[in-house]
C-alpha positions in Angstrom: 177.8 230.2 -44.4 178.1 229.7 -47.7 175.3 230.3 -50.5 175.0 227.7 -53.3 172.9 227.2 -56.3 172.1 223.8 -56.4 169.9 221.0 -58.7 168.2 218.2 -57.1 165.4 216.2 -57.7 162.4 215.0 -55.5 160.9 211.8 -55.1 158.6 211.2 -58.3 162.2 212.5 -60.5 161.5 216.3 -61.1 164.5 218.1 -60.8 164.0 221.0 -59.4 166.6 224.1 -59.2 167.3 226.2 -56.4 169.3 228.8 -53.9 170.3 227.6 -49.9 172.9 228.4 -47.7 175.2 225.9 -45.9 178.5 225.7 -43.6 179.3 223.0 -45.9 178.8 220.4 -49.1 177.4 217.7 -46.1 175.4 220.1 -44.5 174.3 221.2 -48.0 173.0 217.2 -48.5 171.8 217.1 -45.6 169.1 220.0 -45.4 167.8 218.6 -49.0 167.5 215.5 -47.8 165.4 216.4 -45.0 163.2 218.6 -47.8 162.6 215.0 -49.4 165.2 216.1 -52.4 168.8 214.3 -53.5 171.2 216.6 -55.2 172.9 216.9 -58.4 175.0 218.8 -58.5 175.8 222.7 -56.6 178.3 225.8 -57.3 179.1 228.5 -54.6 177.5 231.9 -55.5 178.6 235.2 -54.0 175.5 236.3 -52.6 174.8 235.9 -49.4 171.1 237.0 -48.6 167.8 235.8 -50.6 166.3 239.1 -52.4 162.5 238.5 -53.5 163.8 239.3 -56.9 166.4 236.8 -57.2 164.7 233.5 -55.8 161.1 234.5 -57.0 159.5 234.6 -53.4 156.6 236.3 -54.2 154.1 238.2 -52.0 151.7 235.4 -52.7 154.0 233.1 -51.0 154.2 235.0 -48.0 150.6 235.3 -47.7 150.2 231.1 -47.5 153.1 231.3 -45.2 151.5 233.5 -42.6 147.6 231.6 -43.3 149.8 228.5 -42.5 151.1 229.6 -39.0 148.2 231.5 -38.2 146.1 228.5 -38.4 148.9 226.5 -36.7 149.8 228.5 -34.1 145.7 229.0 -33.5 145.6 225.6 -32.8 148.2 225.1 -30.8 150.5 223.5 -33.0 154.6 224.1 -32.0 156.2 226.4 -34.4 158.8 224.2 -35.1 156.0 221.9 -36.3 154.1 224.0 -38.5 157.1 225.2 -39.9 157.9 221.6 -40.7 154.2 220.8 -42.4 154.9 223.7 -44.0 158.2 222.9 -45.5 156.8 219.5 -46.3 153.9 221.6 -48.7 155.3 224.4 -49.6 155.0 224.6 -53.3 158.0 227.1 -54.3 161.0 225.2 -53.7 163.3 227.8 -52.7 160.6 228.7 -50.3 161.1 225.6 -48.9 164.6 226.1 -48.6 164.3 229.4 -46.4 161.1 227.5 -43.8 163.5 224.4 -43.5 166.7 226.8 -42.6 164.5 229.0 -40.3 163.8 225.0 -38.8 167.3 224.7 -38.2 168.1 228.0 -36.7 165.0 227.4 -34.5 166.2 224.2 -33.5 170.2 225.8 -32.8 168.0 228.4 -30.5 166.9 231.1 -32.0 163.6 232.4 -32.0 161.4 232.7 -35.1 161.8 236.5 -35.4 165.5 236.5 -34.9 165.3 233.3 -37.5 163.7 235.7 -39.9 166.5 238.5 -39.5 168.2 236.1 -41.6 166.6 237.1 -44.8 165.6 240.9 -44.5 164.6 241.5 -48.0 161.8 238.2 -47.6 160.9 239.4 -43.8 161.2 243.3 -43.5 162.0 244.5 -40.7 158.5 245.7 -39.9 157.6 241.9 -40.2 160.3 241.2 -37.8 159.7 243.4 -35.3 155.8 242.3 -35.9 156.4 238.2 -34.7 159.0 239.6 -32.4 156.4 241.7 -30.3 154.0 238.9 -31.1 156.6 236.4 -29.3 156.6 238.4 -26.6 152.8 239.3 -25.5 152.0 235.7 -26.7 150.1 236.7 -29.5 152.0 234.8 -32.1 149.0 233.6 -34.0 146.8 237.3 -34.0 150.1 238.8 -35.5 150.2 236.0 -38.4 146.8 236.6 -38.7 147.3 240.6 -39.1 150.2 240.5 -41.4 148.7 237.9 -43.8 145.5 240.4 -43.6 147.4 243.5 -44.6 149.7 241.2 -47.3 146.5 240.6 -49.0 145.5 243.9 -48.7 149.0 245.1 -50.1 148.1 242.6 -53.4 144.8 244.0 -53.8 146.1 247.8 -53.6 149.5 247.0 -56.0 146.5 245.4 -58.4 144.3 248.5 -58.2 147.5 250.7 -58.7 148.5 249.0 -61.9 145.4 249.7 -63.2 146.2 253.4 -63.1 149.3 252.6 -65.1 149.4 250.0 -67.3 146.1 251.5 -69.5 147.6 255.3 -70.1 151.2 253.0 -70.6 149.1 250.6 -73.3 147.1 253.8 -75.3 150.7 255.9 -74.8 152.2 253.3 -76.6 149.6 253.3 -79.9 149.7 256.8 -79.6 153.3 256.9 -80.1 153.3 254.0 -82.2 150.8 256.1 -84.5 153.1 258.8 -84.7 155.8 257.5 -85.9 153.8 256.1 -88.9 152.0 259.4 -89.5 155.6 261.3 -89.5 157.7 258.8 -91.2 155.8 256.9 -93.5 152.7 259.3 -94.4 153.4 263.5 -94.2 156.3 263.0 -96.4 154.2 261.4 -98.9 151.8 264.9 -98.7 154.2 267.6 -97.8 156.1 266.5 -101.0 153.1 267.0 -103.0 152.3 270.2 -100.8 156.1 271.4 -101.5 155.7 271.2 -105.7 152.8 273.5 -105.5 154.9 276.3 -105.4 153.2 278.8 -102.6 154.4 279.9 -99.4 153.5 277.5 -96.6 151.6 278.2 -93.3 154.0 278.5 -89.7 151.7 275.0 -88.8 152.8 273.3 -92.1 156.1 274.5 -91.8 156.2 272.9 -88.0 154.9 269.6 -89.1 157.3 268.7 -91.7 160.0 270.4 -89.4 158.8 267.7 -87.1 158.9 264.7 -89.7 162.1 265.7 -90.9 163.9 265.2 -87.2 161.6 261.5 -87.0 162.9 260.7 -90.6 166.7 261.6 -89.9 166.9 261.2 -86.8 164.6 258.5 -85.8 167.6 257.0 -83.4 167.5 259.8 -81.2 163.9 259.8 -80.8 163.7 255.7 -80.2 167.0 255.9 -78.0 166.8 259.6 -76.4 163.4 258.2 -73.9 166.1 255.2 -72.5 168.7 257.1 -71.9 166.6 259.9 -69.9 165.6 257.1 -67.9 168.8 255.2 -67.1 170.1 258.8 -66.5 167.2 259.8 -64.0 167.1 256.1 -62.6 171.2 256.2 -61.7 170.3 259.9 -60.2 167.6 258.5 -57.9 168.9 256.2 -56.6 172.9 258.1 -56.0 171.5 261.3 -54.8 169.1 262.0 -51.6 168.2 265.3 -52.9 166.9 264.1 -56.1 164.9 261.4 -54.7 163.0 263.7 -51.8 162.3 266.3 -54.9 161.1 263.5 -56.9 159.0 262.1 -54.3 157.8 265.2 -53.8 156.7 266.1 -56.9 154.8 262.6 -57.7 152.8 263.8 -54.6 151.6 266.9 -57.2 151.1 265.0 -60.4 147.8 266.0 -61.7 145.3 263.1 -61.0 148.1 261.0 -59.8 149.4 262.5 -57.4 146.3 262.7 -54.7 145.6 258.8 -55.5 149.6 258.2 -54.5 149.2 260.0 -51.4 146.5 258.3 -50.1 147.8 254.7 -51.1 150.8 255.7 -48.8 148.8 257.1 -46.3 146.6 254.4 -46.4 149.7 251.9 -45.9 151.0 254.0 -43.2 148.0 253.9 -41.0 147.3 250.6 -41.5 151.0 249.2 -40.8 150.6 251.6 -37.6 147.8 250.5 -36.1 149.1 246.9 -36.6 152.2 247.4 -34.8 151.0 249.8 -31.9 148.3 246.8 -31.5 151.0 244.3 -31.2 152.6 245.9 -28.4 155.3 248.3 -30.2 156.0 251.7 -29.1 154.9 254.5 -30.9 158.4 256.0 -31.7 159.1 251.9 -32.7 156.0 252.3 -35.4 157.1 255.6 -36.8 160.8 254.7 -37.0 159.6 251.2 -38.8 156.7 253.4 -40.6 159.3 255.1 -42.6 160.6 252.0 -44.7 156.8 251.0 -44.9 155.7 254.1 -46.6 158.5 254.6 -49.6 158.5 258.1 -50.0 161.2 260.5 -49.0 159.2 263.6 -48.2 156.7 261.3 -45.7 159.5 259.8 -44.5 161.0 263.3 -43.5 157.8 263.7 -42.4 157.8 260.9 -39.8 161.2 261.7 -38.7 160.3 265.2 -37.7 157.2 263.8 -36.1 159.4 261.3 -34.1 161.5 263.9 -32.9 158.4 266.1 -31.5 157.2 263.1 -29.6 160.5 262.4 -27.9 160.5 265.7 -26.6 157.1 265.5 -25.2 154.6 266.4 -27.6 151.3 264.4 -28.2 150.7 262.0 -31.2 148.5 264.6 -33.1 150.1 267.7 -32.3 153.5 266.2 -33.6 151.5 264.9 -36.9 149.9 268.0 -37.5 153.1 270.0 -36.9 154.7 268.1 -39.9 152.1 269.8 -42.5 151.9 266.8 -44.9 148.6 264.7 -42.9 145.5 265.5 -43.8 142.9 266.9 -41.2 141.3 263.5 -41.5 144.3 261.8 -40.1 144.8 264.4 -37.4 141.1 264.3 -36.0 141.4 260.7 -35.9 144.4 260.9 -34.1 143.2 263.1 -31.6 140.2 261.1 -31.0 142.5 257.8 -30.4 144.6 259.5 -27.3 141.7 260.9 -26.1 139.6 257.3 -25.6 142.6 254.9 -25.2 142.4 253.3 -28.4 145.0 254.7 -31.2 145.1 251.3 -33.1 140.8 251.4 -33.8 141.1 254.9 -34.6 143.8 254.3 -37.6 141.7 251.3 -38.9 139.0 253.4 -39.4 141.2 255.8 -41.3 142.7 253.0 -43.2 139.2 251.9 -44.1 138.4 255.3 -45.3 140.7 255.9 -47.5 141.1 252.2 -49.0 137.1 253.0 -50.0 138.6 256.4 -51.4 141.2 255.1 -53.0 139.1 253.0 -55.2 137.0 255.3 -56.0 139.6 257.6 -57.3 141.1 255.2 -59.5 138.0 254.1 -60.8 137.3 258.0 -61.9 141.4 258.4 -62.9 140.3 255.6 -65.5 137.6 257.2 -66.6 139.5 260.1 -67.6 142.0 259.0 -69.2 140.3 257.6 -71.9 139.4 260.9 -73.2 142.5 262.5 -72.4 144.9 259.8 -75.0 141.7 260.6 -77.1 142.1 263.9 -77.3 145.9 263.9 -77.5 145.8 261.5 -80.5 142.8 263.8 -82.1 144.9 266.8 -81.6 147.8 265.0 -83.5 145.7 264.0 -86.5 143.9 267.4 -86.9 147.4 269.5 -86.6 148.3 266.7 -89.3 145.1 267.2 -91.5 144.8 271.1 -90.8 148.4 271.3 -91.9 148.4 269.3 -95.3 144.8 270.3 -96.3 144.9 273.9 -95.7 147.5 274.6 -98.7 145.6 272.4 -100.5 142.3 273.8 -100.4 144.1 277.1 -100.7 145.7 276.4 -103.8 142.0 275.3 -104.8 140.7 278.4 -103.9 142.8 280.3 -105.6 141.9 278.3 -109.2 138.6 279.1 -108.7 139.5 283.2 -109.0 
């Protein structure tokens, strides 16, 4: 199969752009034409999967998909033909494009989930094995139904995370921004007046237009020196194991962060858990999917160990608790699941715990770090003022005797 970038154009004239694969130019024309669209004009590309980055499937769409064939499949419908209402409404076009070659695939014998394998960075392979378990027990529609629940769930958590990030990022930035001015444009304004005085400055004052000196001569490094730190660290993550488990390791410790970040994966774990052991996947299935789910090398390592306990014929909990990094919360619960039969109730009320907790430790994260950029930038402009007013008012002290 071959992938091509194509342009085409519907039936009221919009052209509309987009990614498919096909055996062949024909083939190519044919699948548009069955989307309602007439093409252009096409060029091979060298990639050969979709990526949510490169064809802008977003998480949204993935939610309508699974509302779609949840309400489909509910009622009965074929999945060939909600797949085909779907393709018909769909309103990303290179959306469209993957439902109506999933529609082909299904139609050259393939099931849905082995359809889906197609594309693994749209449909993960927890979401895979998910319709795969549900094509098995018969419980297509509850699975669509689950996975759209804990998509949404996944948008509302990556909104409340961005909270903790993008207000320190915005403050950090007119912090920063008012530094700059402060060291470039306004202390050597006063430490040139401070310098003609003719007495011997304070260590502070000394510091301070040590400081605006490097800003004022070397205002490339300081503008350049935060990139290339993190190209640098970026490239190390993502070429070196090590580095990544110590760096996922230590945003576990970040002060204020790092117990909100734990819990968000903890919460994401549990919750993608329960909703595969529900659908009929084994437990050493869920952990081993569990670990791609929770995007974290030391819980990951975690899970592995935890794996390997149960295989040799330890229980659920005692394997969890062995690893050291799940809370006693997670544990108890656990335990009480094996104990009454139920493993998959007992995470949900775990994940509904800590999705309560989690927004409540956001909201007070918020809180403090208004005062916190408040302070920093106080502490700037009094070492400023302390520093170019004290030899000032000591020179005026001294006039005075």
């Amino acid at each position: 199969m071959t992938m091509y970038a194509y342009r085409s154009m519907d039936a009221n004239g919009k052209k509309i752009k987009g990614t498919m694969d096909a055996a062949n130019l024909p083939e190519l024309e044919l699948r548009l034409k069955r989307m309602d669209l007439d093409l252009i004009d096409c060029k091979e590309q060298t990639e050969k999967t979709f990526s949510l980055g490169s064809v802008k499937i977003t998480r949204k769409d993935l939610i309508n998909f699974c509302f779609h064939m949840e309400q489909m499949t509910g009622a009965g419908v074929p999945i060939l033909e909600g797949l085909g209402d779907l393709r018909d409404s769909a309103e990303n076009a290179r959306f469209r494009g993957v439902v109506a070659d999933l529609i082909e695939n299904i139609e050259g014998g393939s099931q849905l989930s082995e359809a889906m394998d197609r594309y693994p960075l749209i449909f993960d392979k927890t979401f895979t094995s998910l319709i795969t378990a549900g094509e098995k027990t018969g419980k297509i529609s509850d699975v669509f139904k689950s996975l759209g629940e804990s998509l949404k769930w996944q948008d509302e958590l990556t909104a409340q995370t961005k909270k903790i990030v993008m207000y320190p990022a915005f403050v950090g930035t007119i912090v920063l921004g008012v530094t700059l001015f402060l060291m470039i444009y306004l202390v050597p304004q006063l430490t040139g007046f401070i310098k003609n005085m003719g007495q011997e400055l304070p260590m502070h004052t000394k510091a301070l237009i040590f400081v605006s000196d490097i800003f004022i001569n070397y205002w490339y490094v300081v503008v350049t020196l935060p990139v290339v730190v993190w190209v640098a660290v970026v490239i190390l993550l993502k070429n070196s194991a090590s580095a990544r488990y110590k760096a996922d390791g230590y945003k576990l410790r970040i002060w204020m962060v790092g117990p909100v970040l734990h819990k968000i994966i903890l919460s994401r774990f549990v919750t993608f858990f329960a909703l595969m052991y529900e659908s009929g996947i084994t437990i050493l299935d869920c952990i081993r999917l569990s670990e791609g789910i929770v995007n974290n090398e030391v819980i990951a390592a975690g899970l592995r160990r935890a794996g390997a306990l149960i295989s040799e014929g330890q229980s659920v909990a005692d394997a969890f608790q062995s690893t050291g990094i799940f809370p006693a919360l997670v544990i108890r619960m656990l335990k009480i699941g094996e104990a009454t039969g139920s493993l998959d109730n007992a995470l949900r009320n775990v994940s509904y715990f800590y999705n309560r907790d989690i927004k409540e430790m956001i909201e007070k994260v918020q809180a403090m770090i208004e005062p916190v950029m408040t302070v920093v930038l106080g502490l700037i402009l009094g070492w400023i003022m302390m520093s170019v007013l004290g030899p000032i008012y000591d020179t005026i002290s001294k006039m005075k005797t």
